[in-house]
C-alpha positions as CSV (number, residue, x, y, z in Angstrom):
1,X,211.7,44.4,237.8
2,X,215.7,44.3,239.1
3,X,214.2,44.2,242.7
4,X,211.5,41.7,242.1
5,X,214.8,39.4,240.2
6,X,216.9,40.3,243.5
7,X,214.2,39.3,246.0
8,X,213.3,36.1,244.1
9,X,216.8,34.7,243.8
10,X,217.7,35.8,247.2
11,X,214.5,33.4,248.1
12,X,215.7,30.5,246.3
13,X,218.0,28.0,247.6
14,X,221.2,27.8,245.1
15,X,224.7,26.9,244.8
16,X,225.6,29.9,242.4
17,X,228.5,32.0,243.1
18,X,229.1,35.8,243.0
19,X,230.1,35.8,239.4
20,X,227.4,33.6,238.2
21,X,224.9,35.8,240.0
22,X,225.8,39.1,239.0
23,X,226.2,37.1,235.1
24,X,222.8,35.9,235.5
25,X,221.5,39.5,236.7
26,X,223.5,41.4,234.0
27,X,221.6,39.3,231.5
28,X,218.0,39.7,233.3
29,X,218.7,43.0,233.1
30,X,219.1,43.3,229.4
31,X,215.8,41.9,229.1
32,X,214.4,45.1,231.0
33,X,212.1,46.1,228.2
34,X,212.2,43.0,226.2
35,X,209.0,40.9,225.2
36,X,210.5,38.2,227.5
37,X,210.3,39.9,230.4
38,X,207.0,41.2,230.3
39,X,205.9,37.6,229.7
40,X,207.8,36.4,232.7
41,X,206.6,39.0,235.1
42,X,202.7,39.2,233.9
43,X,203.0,35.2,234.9
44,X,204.2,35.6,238.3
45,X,206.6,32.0,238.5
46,X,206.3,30.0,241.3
47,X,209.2,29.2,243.4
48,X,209.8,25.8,241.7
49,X,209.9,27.7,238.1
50,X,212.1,30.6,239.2
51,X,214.4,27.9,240.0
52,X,214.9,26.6,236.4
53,X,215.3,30.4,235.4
54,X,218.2,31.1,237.5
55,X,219.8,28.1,237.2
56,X,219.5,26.7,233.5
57,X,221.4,28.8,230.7
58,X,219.7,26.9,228.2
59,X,216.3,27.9,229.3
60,X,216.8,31.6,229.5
61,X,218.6,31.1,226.4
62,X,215.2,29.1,224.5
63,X,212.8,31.3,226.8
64,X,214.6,34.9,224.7
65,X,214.4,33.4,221.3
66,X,211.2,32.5,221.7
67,X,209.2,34.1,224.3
68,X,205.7,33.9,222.7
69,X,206.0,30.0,223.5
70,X,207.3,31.4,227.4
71,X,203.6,29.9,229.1
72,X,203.6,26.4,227.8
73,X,207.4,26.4,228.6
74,X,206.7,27.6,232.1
75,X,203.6,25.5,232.3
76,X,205.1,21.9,231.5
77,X,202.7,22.2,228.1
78,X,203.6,19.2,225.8
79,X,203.7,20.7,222.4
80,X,202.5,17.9,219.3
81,X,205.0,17.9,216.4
82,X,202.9,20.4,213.9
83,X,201.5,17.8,211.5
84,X,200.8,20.6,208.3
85,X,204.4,20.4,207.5
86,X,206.0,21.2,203.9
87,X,207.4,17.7,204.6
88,X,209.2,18.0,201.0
89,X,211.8,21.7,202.2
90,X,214.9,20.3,203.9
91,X,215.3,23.4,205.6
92,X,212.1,24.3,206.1
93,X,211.6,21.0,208.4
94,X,215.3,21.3,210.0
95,X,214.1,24.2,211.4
96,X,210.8,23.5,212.8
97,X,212.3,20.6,214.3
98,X,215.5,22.7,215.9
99,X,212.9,25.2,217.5
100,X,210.5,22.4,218.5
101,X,213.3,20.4,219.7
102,X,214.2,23.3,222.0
103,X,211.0,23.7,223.5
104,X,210.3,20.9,224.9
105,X,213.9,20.0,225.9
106,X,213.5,23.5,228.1
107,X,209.9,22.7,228.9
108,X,210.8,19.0,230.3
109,X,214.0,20.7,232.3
110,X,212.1,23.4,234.3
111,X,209.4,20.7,235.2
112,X,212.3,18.4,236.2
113,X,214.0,21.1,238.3
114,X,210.8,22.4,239.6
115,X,209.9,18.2,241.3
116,X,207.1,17.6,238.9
117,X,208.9,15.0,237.0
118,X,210.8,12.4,238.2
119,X,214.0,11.1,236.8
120,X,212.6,8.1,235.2
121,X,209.7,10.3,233.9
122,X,212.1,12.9,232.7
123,X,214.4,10.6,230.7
124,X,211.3,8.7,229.5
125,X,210.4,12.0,227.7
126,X,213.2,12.6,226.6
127,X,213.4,9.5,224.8
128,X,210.0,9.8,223.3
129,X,211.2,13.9,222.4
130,X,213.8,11.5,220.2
131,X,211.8,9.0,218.9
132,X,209.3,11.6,217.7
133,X,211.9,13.8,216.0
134,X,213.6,10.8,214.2
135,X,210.5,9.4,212.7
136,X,209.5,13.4,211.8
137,X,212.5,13.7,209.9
138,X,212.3,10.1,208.4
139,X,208.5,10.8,207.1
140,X,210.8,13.7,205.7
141,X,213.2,12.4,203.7
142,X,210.8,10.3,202.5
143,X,209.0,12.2,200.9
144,X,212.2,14.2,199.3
145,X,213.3,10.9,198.1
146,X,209.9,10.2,196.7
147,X,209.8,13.8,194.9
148,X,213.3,12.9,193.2
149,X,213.4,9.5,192.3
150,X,209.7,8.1,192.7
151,X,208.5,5.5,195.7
152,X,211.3,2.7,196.3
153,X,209.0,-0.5,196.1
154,X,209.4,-4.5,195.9
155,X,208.6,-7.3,193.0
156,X,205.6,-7.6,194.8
157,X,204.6,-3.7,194.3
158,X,204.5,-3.1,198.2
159,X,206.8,0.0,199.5
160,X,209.7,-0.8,201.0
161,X,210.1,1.2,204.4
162,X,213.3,2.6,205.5
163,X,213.4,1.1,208.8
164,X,215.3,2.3,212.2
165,X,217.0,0.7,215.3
166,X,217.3,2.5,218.3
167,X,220.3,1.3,220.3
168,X,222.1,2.1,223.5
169,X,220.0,4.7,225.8
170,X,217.2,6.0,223.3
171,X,216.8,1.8,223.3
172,X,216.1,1.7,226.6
173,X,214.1,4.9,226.9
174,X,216.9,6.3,229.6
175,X,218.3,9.3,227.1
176,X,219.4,12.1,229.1
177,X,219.7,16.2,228.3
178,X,223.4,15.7,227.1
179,X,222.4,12.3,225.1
180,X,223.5,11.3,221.5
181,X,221.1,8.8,220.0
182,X,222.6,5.4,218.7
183,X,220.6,4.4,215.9
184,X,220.6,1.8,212.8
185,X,219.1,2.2,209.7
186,X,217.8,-1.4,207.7
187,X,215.1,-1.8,204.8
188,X,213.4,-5.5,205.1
189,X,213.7,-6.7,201.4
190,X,215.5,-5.7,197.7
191,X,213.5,-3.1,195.7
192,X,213.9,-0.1,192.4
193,X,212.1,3.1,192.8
194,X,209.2,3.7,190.8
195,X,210.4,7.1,189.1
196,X,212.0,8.2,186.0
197,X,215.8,7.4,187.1
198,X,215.4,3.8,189.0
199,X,217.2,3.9,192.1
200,X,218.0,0.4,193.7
201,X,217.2,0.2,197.5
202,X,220.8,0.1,198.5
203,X,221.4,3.3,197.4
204,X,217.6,4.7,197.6
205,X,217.9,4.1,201.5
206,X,221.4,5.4,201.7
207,X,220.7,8.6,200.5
208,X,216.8,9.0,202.7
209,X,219.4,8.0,205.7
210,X,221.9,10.7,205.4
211,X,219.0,12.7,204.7
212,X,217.3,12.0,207.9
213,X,221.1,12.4,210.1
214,X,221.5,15.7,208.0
215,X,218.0,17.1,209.7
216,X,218.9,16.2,212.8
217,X,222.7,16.5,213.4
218,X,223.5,19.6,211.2
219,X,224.7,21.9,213.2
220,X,222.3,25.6,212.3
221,X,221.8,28.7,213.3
222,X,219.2,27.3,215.4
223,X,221.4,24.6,217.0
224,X,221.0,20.9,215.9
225,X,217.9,18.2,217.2
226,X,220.3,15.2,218.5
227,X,223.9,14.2,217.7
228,X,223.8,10.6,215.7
229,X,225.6,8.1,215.9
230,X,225.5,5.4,213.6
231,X,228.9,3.5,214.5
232,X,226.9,0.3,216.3
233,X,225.9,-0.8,212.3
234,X,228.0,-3.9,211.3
235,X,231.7,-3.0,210.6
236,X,230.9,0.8,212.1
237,X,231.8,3.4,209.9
238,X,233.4,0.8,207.3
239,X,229.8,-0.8,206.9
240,X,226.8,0.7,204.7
241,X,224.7,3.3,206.4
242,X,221.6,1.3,205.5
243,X,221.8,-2.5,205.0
244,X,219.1,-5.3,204.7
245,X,217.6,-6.7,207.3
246,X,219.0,-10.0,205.4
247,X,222.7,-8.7,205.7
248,X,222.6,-7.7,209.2
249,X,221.2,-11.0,210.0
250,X,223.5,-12.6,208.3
251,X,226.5,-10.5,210.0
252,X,225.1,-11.0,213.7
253,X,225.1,-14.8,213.2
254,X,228.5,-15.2,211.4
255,X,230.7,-12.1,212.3
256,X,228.9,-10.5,215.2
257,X,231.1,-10.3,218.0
258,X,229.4,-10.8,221.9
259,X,229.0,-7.2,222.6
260,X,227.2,-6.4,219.0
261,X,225.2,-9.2,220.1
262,X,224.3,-7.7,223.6
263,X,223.7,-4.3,222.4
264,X,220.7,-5.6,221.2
265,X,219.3,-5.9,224.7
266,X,218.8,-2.3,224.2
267,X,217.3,-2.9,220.9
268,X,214.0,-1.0,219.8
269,X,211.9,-0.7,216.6
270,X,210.5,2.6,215.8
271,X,207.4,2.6,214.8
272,X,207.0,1.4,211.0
273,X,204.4,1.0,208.6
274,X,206.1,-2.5,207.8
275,X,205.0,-4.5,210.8
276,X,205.2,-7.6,209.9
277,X,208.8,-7.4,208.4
278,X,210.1,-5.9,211.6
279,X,208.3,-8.7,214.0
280,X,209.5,-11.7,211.2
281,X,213.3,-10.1,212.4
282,X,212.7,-9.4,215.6
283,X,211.6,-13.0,215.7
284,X,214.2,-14.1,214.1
285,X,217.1,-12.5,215.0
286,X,217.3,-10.2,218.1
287,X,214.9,-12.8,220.3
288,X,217.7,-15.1,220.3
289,X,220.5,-13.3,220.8
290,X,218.6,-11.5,223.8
Protein backbone atom coordinates (compact mmCIF):
# COMPACT_ATOMS: atom_id res chain seq x y z
CA UNK A 1 0.00 0.00 0.00
CA UNK A 2 3.31 2.56 0.81
CA UNK A 3 4.09 2.10 -2.97
CA UNK A 4 0.60 2.51 -4.32
CA UNK A 5 0.68 6.08 -1.68
CA UNK A 6 4.22 6.92 -3.35
CA UNK A 7 3.15 6.37 -7.00
CA UNK A 8 -0.10 8.36 -6.51
CA UNK A 9 1.35 11.41 -4.88
CA UNK A 10 4.31 11.32 -7.18
CA UNK A 11 1.28 11.59 -9.97
CA UNK A 12 -0.34 14.47 -8.54
CA UNK A 13 0.56 17.94 -9.18
CA UNK A 14 1.36 19.68 -5.50
CA UNK A 15 3.08 22.44 -3.86
CA UNK A 16 4.01 20.27 -0.73
CA UNK A 17 7.47 20.19 0.53
CA UNK A 18 9.89 17.48 1.76
CA UNK A 19 8.69 17.74 5.32
CA UNK A 20 5.08 17.90 4.52
CA UNK A 21 5.50 14.75 2.33
CA UNK A 22 7.37 12.55 4.40
CA UNK A 23 4.54 13.97 7.46
CA UNK A 24 1.87 13.09 5.27
CA UNK A 25 3.47 9.49 4.39
CA UNK A 26 4.47 8.85 8.15
CA UNK A 27 0.76 9.24 8.87
CA UNK A 28 -0.50 7.06 5.81
CA UNK A 29 1.60 4.72 6.95
CA UNK A 30 0.12 4.38 10.43
CA UNK A 31 -3.02 3.60 8.85
CA UNK A 32 -1.30 0.40 7.27
CA UNK A 33 -3.76 -2.01 8.86
CA UNK A 34 -6.36 0.42 9.86
CA UNK A 35 -10.14 0.20 8.82
CA UNK A 36 -9.42 3.47 6.87
CA UNK A 37 -7.08 2.24 4.71
CA UNK A 38 -8.71 -0.70 3.57
CA UNK A 39 -11.68 1.51 2.75
CA UNK A 40 -9.48 3.84 0.73
CA UNK A 41 -7.68 1.33 -1.28
CA UNK A 42 -10.88 -1.23 -1.98
CA UNK A 43 -12.27 2.28 -3.60
CA UNK A 44 -9.47 2.97 -5.91
CA UNK A 45 -9.65 7.32 -5.76
CA UNK A 46 -9.51 9.06 -8.74
CA UNK A 47 -6.93 11.51 -9.34
CA UNK A 48 -9.14 14.48 -8.35
CA UNK A 49 -9.95 12.70 -4.82
CA UNK A 50 -6.34 11.68 -4.08
CA UNK A 51 -5.78 15.24 -4.34
CA UNK A 52 -8.00 16.27 -1.36
CA UNK A 53 -6.22 13.30 0.58
CA UNK A 54 -2.84 14.57 0.33
CA UNK A 55 -3.43 17.90 0.60
CA UNK A 56 -6.35 18.57 3.29
CA UNK A 57 -5.36 17.65 7.04
CA UNK A 58 -8.74 18.03 7.98
CA UNK A 59 -10.01 15.36 5.65
CA UNK A 60 -7.57 12.64 6.60
CA UNK A 61 -8.22 13.75 9.98
CA UNK A 62 -12.56 13.29 9.55
CA UNK A 63 -11.84 10.32 7.01
CA UNK A 64 -9.79 8.21 10.43
CA UNK A 65 -12.48 9.01 12.91
CA UNK A 66 -14.88 7.98 10.86
CA UNK A 67 -14.08 5.77 8.12
CA UNK A 68 -17.36 3.78 7.79
CA UNK A 69 -18.76 7.20 6.32
CA UNK A 70 -15.17 7.23 3.89
CA UNK A 71 -17.60 6.49 0.41
CA UNK A 72 -20.16 9.19 0.72
CA UNK A 73 -17.21 11.40 1.84
CA UNK A 74 -15.20 10.41 -1.27
CA UNK A 75 -18.33 10.33 -3.28
CA UNK A 76 -19.68 14.01 -2.75
CA UNK A 77 -22.83 12.10 -0.94
CA UNK A 78 -24.94 14.87 0.78
CA UNK A 79 -25.91 13.38 4.11
CA UNK A 80 -29.72 14.68 5.53
CA UNK A 81 -29.50 15.87 9.21
CA UNK A 82 -30.95 12.40 10.89
CA UNK A 83 -34.46 13.48 11.75
CA UNK A 84 -35.04 10.47 14.82
CA UNK A 85 -33.16 12.59 17.10
CA UNK A 86 -33.52 12.60 21.10
CA UNK A 87 -34.01 16.32 20.35
CA UNK A 88 -34.50 16.74 24.28
CA UNK A 89 -30.15 15.33 25.36
CA UNK A 90 -27.98 18.40 25.01
CA UNK A 91 -25.16 16.21 24.48
CA UNK A 92 -26.56 13.70 22.71
CA UNK A 93 -27.53 16.35 19.82
CA UNK A 94 -24.05 18.34 20.25
CA UNK A 95 -22.58 15.39 19.10
CA UNK A 96 -24.52 14.25 16.23
CA UNK A 97 -24.26 17.61 14.99
CA UNK A 98 -20.11 17.91 15.58
CA UNK A 99 -19.74 14.47 13.54
CA UNK A 100 -22.34 15.55 10.99
CA UNK A 101 -20.95 18.85 10.77
CA UNK A 102 -17.51 17.20 9.90
CA UNK A 103 -18.78 15.21 7.24
CA UNK A 104 -20.03 17.24 5.07
CA UNK A 105 -17.56 20.13 5.68
CA UNK A 106 -14.88 17.23 4.37
CA UNK A 107 -17.29 15.90 1.88
CA UNK A 108 -17.92 19.53 0.26
CA UNK A 109 -13.81 20.14 0.40
CA UNK A 110 -12.66 17.04 -1.56
CA UNK A 111 -15.47 17.84 -4.17
CA UNK A 112 -14.18 21.48 -4.26
CA UNK A 113 -10.59 20.45 -4.63
CA UNK A 114 -11.39 17.61 -6.91
CA UNK A 115 -13.33 20.76 -9.75
CA UNK A 116 -16.80 19.37 -9.19
CA UNK A 117 -17.90 22.32 -7.32
CA UNK A 118 -17.45 25.62 -7.98
CA UNK A 119 -16.65 28.48 -5.59
CA UNK A 120 -19.95 29.92 -5.59
CA UNK A 121 -21.42 26.35 -5.30
CA UNK A 122 -19.10 25.51 -2.62
CA UNK A 123 -19.74 28.54 -0.31
CA UNK A 124 -23.50 28.16 -1.16
CA UNK A 125 -23.26 24.76 0.65
CA UNK A 126 -21.60 25.76 3.06
CA UNK A 127 -24.01 28.32 3.97
CA UNK A 128 -26.91 25.94 3.75
CA UNK A 129 -24.39 23.16 5.97
CA UNK A 130 -25.04 26.43 8.56
CA UNK A 131 -28.41 27.24 8.14
CA UNK A 132 -29.31 23.54 8.69
CA UNK A 133 -27.23 23.08 11.85
CA UNK A 134 -28.55 26.36 13.44
CA UNK A 135 -32.24 25.59 12.99
CA UNK A 136 -31.27 21.68 14.18
CA UNK A 137 -30.05 22.97 17.24
CA UNK A 138 -32.87 25.63 17.66
CA UNK A 139 -35.66 22.81 17.18
CA UNK A 140 -33.31 21.58 20.12
CA UNK A 141 -33.37 23.83 22.64
CA UNK A 142 -36.72 24.04 21.99
CA UNK A 143 -37.75 21.32 22.97
CA UNK A 144 -35.32 21.36 26.34
CA UNK A 145 -36.95 24.63 27.09
CA UNK A 146 -40.37 23.09 26.60
CA UNK A 147 -39.45 19.95 28.86
CA UNK A 148 -38.45 22.50 31.76
CA UNK A 149 -40.63 25.28 31.72
CA UNK A 150 -43.66 24.29 29.40
CA UNK A 151 -44.29 26.02 25.69
CA UNK A 152 -43.63 29.99 25.78
CA UNK A 153 -46.98 31.28 24.18
CA UNK A 154 -48.89 34.77 23.66
CA UNK A 155 -52.44 36.25 25.11
CA UNK A 156 -53.69 34.96 22.11
CA UNK A 157 -52.53 31.21 22.93
CA UNK A 158 -50.33 31.04 19.77
CA UNK A 159 -46.44 29.89 20.44
CA UNK A 160 -44.11 32.34 20.26
CA UNK A 161 -41.06 31.31 17.96
CA UNK A 162 -37.63 32.06 18.83
CA UNK A 163 -36.71 33.64 15.76
CA UNK A 164 -32.97 34.04 14.01
CA UNK A 165 -31.16 36.62 11.76
CA UNK A 166 -28.47 35.62 9.75
CA UNK A 167 -26.01 38.48 9.21
CA UNK A 168 -22.75 39.13 7.45
CA UNK A 169 -21.62 36.06 5.09
CA UNK A 170 -24.09 33.11 6.28
CA UNK A 171 -26.58 36.32 5.10
CA UNK A 172 -25.44 36.39 1.93
CA UNK A 173 -24.92 32.57 1.45
CA UNK A 174 -20.90 33.31 0.77
CA UNK A 175 -19.64 31.40 4.26
CA UNK A 176 -16.41 30.01 3.64
CA UNK A 177 -14.47 26.74 5.47
CA UNK A 178 -12.78 29.21 8.08
CA UNK A 179 -16.25 31.16 8.60
CA UNK A 180 -17.86 32.27 11.92
CA UNK A 181 -21.62 32.76 11.50
CA UNK A 182 -23.07 36.32 12.54
CA UNK A 183 -26.40 35.71 13.80
CA UNK A 184 -29.36 37.58 15.88
CA UNK A 185 -31.77 36.12 17.85
CA UNK A 186 -35.57 38.09 18.19
CA UNK A 187 -39.11 36.62 19.33
CA UNK A 188 -42.01 38.66 17.42
CA UNK A 189 -44.40 39.52 20.44
CA UNK A 190 -44.45 39.34 24.68
CA UNK A 191 -45.52 35.91 26.04
CA UNK A 192 -45.32 33.38 29.78
CA UNK A 193 -44.69 29.79 29.31
CA UNK A 194 -47.28 27.47 29.78
CA UNK A 195 -45.51 25.25 32.59
CA UNK A 196 -45.46 24.95 36.21
CA UNK A 197 -42.72 27.93 36.85
CA UNK A 198 -44.00 30.72 34.24
CA UNK A 199 -41.08 31.96 32.49
CA UNK A 200 -41.61 35.51 30.66
CA UNK A 201 -40.32 35.52 26.93
CA UNK A 202 -37.39 37.74 27.77
CA UNK A 203 -35.88 35.37 29.78
CA UNK A 204 -37.58 32.12 28.09
CA UNK A 205 -35.78 33.08 24.81
CA UNK A 206 -32.58 34.01 26.52
CA UNK A 207 -31.95 30.96 28.01
CA UNK A 208 -33.24 28.56 24.37
CA UNK A 209 -30.52 31.16 22.75
CA UNK A 210 -27.54 30.40 24.81
CA UNK A 211 -28.74 26.99 24.55
CA UNK A 212 -28.65 26.91 20.86
CA UNK A 213 -24.78 28.95 20.84
CA UNK A 214 -23.80 26.25 23.50
CA UNK A 215 -24.56 23.28 20.81
CA UNK A 216 -22.81 24.82 18.32
CA UNK A 217 -19.85 26.80 19.61
CA UNK A 218 -18.79 24.57 22.59
CA UNK A 219 -15.71 23.54 22.03
CA UNK A 220 -15.83 19.06 22.53
CA UNK A 221 -14.04 16.37 22.12
CA UNK A 222 -15.43 16.20 18.79
CA UNK A 223 -14.55 19.82 17.90
CA UNK A 224 -17.34 22.50 17.80
CA UNK A 225 -20.25 23.05 14.60
CA UNK A 226 -19.52 27.03 13.89
CA UNK A 227 -18.02 29.74 16.03
CA UNK A 228 -21.01 32.45 16.84
CA UNK A 229 -21.06 35.59 16.95
CA UNK A 230 -23.70 37.50 18.31
CA UNK A 231 -22.00 41.02 18.68
CA UNK A 232 -24.12 42.74 15.42
CA UNK A 233 -27.46 42.67 18.08
CA UNK A 234 -28.12 46.32 19.29
CA UNK A 235 -25.54 47.56 21.81
CA UNK A 236 -23.33 44.22 21.02
CA UNK A 237 -22.40 42.36 23.91
CA UNK A 238 -24.06 45.14 26.25
CA UNK A 239 -27.49 44.41 24.56
CA UNK A 240 -29.89 41.30 25.39
CA UNK A 241 -29.08 38.09 23.55
CA UNK A 242 -32.69 37.88 22.44
CA UNK A 243 -34.81 40.98 22.07
CA UNK A 244 -38.23 41.75 20.45
CA UNK A 245 -38.74 42.25 17.26
CA UNK A 246 -40.46 45.63 18.72
CA UNK A 247 -37.12 46.71 20.50
CA UNK A 248 -34.92 46.13 17.69
CA UNK A 249 -37.20 48.11 15.59
CA UNK A 250 -37.36 50.51 17.74
CA UNK A 251 -33.29 50.70 18.19
CA UNK A 252 -32.63 50.65 14.22
CA UNK A 253 -34.90 53.68 13.79
CA UNK A 254 -33.73 55.78 16.83
CA UNK A 255 -30.22 54.60 17.80
CA UNK A 256 -29.03 52.53 14.89
CA UNK A 257 -26.01 53.87 13.49
CA UNK A 258 -25.51 53.74 9.32
CA UNK A 259 -23.45 50.57 9.32
CA UNK A 260 -26.07 48.56 11.80
CA UNK A 261 -28.36 49.85 9.22
CA UNK A 262 -26.42 48.43 6.16
CA UNK A 263 -25.65 45.21 7.70
CA UNK A 264 -28.94 44.47 7.05
CA UNK A 265 -28.24 44.21 3.27
CA UNK A 266 -26.94 40.98 4.29
CA UNK A 267 -29.92 40.25 6.33
CA UNK A 268 -31.75 36.68 6.17
CA UNK A 269 -34.67 34.94 8.02
CA UNK A 270 -34.22 31.38 8.74
CA UNK A 271 -36.85 29.54 8.18
CA UNK A 272 -39.73 29.90 10.99
CA UNK A 273 -42.91 28.58 11.72
CA UNK A 274 -43.98 32.32 12.37
CA UNK A 275 -44.32 33.62 8.89
CA UNK A 276 -46.30 36.15 9.02
CA UNK A 277 -44.48 37.94 11.99
CA UNK A 278 -41.19 37.73 10.23
CA UNK A 279 -42.61 39.27 6.68
CA UNK A 280 -44.83 42.07 9.03
CA UNK A 281 -40.86 43.03 10.06
CA UNK A 282 -39.26 42.44 7.23
CA UNK A 283 -41.85 44.72 5.81
CA UNK A 284 -41.46 46.98 8.17
CA UNK A 285 -38.23 47.39 9.10
CA UNK A 286 -35.30 45.98 7.04
CA UNK A 287 -37.11 46.92 3.47
CA UNK A 288 -36.46 50.40 4.26
CA UNK A 289 -33.37 50.62 5.52
CA UNK A 290 -32.18 48.22 2.46
Amino acid sequence: MADLFDAVFDAQPTQLDVVHRDALHQWWQRQSDSTLTKTIESLAPEASQWRALIASEFVRRVLAAQPDRAVDILHNRPEALAEQLPWNQHDAVAQHLRRWRARQMARLAVAEMGGQLTLSECLSGLSQLADTAVLAALHSARAQMRQRYGCLRAAGGNEVPLVVIAMGKLGGDELNFSSDIDILFAFPEAGCSDGERAVEAPEYCLREARLVIDLLDRMTADGRVFRVDTRLRPFGDAGPLAISFAALEDYLQRQGRDWERYAFVKARFLATTDVPAVAQFQDSVVRPFV
